[in-house]
C-alpha positions in Angstrom: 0.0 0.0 0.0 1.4 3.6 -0.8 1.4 5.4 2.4 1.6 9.2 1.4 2.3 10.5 5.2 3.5 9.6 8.4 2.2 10.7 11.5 5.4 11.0 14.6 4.1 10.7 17.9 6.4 12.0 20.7 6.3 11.2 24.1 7.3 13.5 27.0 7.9 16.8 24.8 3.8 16.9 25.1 4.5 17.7 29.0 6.9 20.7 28.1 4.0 23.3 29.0 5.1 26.6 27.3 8.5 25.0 26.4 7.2 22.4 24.1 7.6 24.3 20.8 11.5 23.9 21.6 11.3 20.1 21.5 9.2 20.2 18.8 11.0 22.2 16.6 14.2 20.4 17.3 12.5 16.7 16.5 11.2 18.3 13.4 15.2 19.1 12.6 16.1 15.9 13.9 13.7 14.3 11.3 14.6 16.2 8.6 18.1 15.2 9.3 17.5 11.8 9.5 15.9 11.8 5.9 18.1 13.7 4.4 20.7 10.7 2.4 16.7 9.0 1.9 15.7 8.8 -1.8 12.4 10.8 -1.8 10.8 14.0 -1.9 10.0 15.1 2.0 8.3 17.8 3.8 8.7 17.5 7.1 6.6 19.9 9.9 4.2 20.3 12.8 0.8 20.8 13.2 -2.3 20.7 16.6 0.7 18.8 18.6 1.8 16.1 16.1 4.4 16.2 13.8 3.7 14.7 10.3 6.2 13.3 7.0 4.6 14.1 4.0 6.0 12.0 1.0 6.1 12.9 -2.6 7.2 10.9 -5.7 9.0 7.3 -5.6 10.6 6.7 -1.9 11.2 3.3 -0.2 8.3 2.7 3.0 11.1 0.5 4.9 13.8 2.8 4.6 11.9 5.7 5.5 10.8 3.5 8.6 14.3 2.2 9.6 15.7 6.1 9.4 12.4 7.1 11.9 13.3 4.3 14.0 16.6 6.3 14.8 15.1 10.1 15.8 15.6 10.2 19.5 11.9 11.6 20.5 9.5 9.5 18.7 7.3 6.8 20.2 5.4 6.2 17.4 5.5 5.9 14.2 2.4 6.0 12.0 2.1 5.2 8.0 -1.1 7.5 6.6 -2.9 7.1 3.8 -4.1 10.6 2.8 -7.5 11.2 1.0 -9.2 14.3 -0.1 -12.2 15.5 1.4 -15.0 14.2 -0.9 -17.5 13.4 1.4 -18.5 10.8 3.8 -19.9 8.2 0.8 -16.3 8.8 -0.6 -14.7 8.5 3.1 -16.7 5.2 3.6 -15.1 3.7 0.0 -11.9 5.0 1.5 -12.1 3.3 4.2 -13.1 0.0 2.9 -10.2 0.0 0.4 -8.2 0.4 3.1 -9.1 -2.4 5.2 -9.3 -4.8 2.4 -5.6 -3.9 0.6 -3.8 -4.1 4.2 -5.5 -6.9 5.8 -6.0 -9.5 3.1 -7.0 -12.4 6.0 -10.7 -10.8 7.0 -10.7 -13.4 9.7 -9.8 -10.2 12.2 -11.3 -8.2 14.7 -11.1 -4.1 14.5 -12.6 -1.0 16.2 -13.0 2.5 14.3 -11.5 5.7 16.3 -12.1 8.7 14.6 -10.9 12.2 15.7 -12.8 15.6 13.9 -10.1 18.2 14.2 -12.0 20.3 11.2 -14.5 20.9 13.8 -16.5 22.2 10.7 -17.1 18.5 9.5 -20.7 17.7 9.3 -20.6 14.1 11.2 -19.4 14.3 14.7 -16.5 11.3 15.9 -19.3 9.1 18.1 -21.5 9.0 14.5 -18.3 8.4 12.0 -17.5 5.3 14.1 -20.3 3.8 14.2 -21.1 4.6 10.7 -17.5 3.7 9.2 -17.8 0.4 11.4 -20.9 -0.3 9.8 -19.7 -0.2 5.9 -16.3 -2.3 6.8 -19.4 -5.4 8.4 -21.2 -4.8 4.9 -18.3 -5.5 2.8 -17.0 -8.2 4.7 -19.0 -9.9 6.8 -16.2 -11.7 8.2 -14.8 -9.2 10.5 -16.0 -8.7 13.7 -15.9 -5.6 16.0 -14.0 -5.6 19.3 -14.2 -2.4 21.3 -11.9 -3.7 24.1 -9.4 -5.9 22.4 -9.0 -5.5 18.6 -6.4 -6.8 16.4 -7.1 -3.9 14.3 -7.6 -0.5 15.6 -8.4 1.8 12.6 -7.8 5.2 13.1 -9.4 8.2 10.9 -8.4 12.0 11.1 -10.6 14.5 9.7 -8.4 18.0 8.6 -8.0 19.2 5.7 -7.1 16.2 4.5 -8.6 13.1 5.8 -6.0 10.5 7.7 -6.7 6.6 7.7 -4.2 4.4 9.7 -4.1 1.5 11.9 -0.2 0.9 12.2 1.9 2.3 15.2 5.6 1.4 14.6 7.5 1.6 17.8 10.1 4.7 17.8 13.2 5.1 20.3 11.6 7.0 22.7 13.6 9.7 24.8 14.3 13.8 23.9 15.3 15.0 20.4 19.3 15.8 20.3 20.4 18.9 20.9 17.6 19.9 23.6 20.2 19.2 26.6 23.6 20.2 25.7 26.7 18.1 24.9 28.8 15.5 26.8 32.1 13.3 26.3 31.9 9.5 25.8 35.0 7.9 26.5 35.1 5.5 23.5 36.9 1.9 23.3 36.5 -1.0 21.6 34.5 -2.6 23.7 30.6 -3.2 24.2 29.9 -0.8 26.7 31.0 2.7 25.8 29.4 2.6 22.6 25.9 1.6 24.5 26.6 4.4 27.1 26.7 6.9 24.5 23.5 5.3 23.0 21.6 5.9 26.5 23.0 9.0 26.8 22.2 10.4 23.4 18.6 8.9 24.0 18.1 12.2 26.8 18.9 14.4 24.1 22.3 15.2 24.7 25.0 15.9 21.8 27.6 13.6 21.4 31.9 13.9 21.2 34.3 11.2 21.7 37.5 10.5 23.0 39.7 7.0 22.0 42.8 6.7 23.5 45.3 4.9 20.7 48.7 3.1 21.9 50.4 2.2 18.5 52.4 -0.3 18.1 51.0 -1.9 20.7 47.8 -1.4 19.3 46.9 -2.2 15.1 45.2 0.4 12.7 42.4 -1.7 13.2 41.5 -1.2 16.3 41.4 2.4 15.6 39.1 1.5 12.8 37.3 -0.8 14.5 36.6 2.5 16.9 35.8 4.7 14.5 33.4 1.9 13.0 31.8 2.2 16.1 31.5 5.8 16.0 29.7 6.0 13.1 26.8 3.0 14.2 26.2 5.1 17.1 26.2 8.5 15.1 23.3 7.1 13.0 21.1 7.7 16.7 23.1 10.8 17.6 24.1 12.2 14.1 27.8 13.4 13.3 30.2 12.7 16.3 33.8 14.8 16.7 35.7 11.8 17.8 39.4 12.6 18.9 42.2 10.6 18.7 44.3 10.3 21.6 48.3 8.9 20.8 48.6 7.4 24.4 51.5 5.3 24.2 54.1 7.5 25.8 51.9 8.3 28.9 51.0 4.6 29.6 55.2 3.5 28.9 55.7 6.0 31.5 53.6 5.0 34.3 54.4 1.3 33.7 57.9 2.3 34.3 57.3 4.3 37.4 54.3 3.7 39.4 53.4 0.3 41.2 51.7 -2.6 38.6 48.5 -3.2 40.4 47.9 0.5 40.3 48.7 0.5 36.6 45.2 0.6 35.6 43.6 3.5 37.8 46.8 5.9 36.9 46.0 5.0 33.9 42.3 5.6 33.5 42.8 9.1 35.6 45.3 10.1 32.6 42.5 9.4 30.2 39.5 11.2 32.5 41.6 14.3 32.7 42.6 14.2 28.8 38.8 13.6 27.7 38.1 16.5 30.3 40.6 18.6 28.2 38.8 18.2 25.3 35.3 18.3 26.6 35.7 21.8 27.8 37.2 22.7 24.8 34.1 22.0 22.9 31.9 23.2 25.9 30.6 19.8 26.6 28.8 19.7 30.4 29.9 16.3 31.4 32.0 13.0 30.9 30.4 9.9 29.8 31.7 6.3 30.6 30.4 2.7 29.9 31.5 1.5 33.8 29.2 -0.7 35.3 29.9 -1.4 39.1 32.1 -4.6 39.8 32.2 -5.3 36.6 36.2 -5.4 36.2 38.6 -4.0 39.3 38.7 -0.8 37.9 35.0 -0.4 37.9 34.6 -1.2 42.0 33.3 1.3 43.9 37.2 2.3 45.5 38.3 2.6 42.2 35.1 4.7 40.2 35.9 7.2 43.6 39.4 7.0 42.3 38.5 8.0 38.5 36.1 10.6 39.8 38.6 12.5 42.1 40.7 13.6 39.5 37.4 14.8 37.4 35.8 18.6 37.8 32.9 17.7 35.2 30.4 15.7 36.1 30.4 12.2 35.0 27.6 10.1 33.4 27.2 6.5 33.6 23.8 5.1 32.3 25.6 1.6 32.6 26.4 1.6 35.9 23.3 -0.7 37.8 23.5 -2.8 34.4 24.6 -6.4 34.1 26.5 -8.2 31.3 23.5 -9.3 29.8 21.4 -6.7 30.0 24.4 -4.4 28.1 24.9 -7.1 25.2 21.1 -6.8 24.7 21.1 -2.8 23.8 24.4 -3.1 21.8 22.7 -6.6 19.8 19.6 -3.9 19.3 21.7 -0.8 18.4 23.7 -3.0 16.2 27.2 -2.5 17.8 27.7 -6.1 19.2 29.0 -7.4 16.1 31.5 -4.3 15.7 32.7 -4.3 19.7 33.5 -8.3 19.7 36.1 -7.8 16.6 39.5 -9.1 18.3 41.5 -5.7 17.5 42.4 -4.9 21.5 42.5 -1.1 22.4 45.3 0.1 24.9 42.9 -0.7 28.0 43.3 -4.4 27.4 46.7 -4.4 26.3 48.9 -2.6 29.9 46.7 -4.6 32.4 48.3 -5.6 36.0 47.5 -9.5 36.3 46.7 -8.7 39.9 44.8 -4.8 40.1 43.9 -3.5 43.3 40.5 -3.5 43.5 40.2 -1.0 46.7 42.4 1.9 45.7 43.2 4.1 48.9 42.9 8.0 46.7 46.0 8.9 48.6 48.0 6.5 48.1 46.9 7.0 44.2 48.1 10.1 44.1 51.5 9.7 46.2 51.9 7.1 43.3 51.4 9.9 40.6 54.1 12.3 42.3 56.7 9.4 41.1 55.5 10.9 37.2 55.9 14.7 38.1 59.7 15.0 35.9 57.9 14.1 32.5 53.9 14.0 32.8 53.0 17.4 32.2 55.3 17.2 29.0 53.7 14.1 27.6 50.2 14.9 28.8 50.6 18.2 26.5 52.3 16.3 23.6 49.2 13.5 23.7 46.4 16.5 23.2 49.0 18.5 20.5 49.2 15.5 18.9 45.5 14.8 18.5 43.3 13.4 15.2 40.2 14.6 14.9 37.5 13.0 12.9 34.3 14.0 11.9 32.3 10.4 12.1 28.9 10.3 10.5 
């Protein structure tokens, strides 16, 4: 069937109260943006609280569907067919062809829901249900009415134009990007960081990136398996500034002068303060990690309070009550599993202490990092001089 709109339906923007035309006007961008590389003819806008895809000329339903699926903001996503007002004997016809071309197996039940929002329209919403119900039973006999439990729920819009649908394809849910400022994921290869910037992105927030690279000790495709990684998630979040940290002289360093089971927390506070660097640079509000507690040792609750001392952002982890499992399952669903479990290891796998203290004491953490004071500052400002920056989308 040739669906000529789509209805979005948003969630929590419709409990914005004066602010709501902000969200709406950024999921209408965020729309647009996300049909933009679609082949098709688009008009994208807002109208009485719903936002609406009109489609002209040859475009594809599924891909059109797939990109929706990806707009942070929408709950719902609604194929329309679109008739002109010709009257209710025409609307009844409509309505009929309707049912008949997208529900071939009449061995169904169905309710009719109309809504009259051209308030002009001579049959109220109480009279066009019943009456619309009544020509779908005369043309086949079939179908039964349900007013509690249908399989089909047929919908029909009276404005300008008249709206018929009955399909509600689930959408992502959360706030449009862009409505709450911008953050730094901390980006590896693994399965978690990519998923933290997911949830993250999912609240509306803009996101940047930081990998931290240690050639030789780690391949060209690990850095492309990163960047790979960057660009599934930027298909949620749009274009992410992903920088490219050279890390292998800071972690040589502190293998050679600090104690091996601390290796791993002077290590991670290196990267926190770098990705802070570059997160107030481009005026993000916050750090964002994939730890989830107990996970590994440096993701105990001594060693997060580690990580965070050394932090003056605030720093975000949606992962951090999540099991294994539950992290897998959001990665398998953003499509990033497959990408994350590619055996290229990034530098955090590659210096690890075969026995890590799991309950770093902060000040003994830092009486460890005055052992790096001769050459630190010197390496930490040759790391962010020497940084790539790549625009992933």
């Amino acid at each position: 069937m040739k669906f000529q709109t789509y209805l979005i339906k948003y969630g929590e923007i419709g409990i914005k109260g004066k602010n709501r035309y902000l969200f709406e006007d950024a999921l209408v961008r965020q729309v647009k943006f996300a049909l933009k590389d679609v082949e098709g003819e688009f008009k994208v806008y807002k109208s009485q609280a719903r936002v609406y895809v009109d489609c002209e000329g040859y475009y594809d339903c599924d891909e059109v569907t797939e990109a929706l699926k990806r707009v942070f903001g929408i709950v719902g996503i609604c194929p329309v067919v679109r008739v002109e007002d010709k009257g209710f004997e025409e609307l009844k016809k409509d309505v009929v062809a309707y049912m008949d071309e997208l529900y071939p197996d009449k061995n169904i039940t169905f309710k009719v829901e109309s809504r009259r929002a051209k308030k002009t329209y001579p049959k109220k919403s109480m009279e066009m249900n019943a009456d619309l119900g009544e020509a779908i039973l005369d043309a086949f006999p079939e179908i039964r009415v349900d007013v509690h439990d249908p399989d089909v729920l047929l919908r029909v819009e009276v404005r300008d134009d008249i709206y018929i649908y009955s399909e509600t394809i689930p959408g992502p849910g959360g706030m449009p990007i862009g409505t709450n400022g911008k953050a730094m994921l901390l980006l590896s290869g693994g399965i978690d960081s990519p998923v933290a910037g997911y949830m993250i992105a999912k609240r509306g927030v803009g996101i940047e990136a930081t990998y931290f690279h240690a050639p030789p000790y780690t391949s060209e495709r690990a850095k492309q398996k990163v960047v790979d990684l960057a660009k599934l998630v930027s298909k949620y979040t749009g274009p992410i500034k992903l920088h490219v940290v050279n890390f292998t002289d800071i972690q040589l360093y502190i293998y050679e002068k600090c104690p091996h089971d601390e290796l791993t927390i002077i290590m991670r506070r290196y990267m926190m303060r770098i990705a802070e660097h570059f997160a107030k640079q481009d005026d993000c509000l916050g750090l964002i990690t994939g730890e989830s507690i107990g996970q590994v040792a440096s993701q105990t609750m001594h060693s997060l309070a580690a990580t965070n001392d050394v932090c003056t952002l605030p720093v975000y982890r949606p992962l951090i009550g999540f099991d294994k499992q539950e992290i897998v399952d959001i990665a398998e669903k953003i499509n990033t599993y497959e990408t994350s479990i590619l055996p290229y290891e990034d530098c955090c796998t590659i210096f690890v202490a075969k026995h890590p203290v799991t309950k770093p004491n902060i000040g003994v953490i830092r009486k460890s990092e005055e052992r790096l004071s001769e050459k630190i500052d010197e390496l930490f400002q040759q790391a962010i001089d020497s940084v790539e920056t790549i625009i992933v989308k």
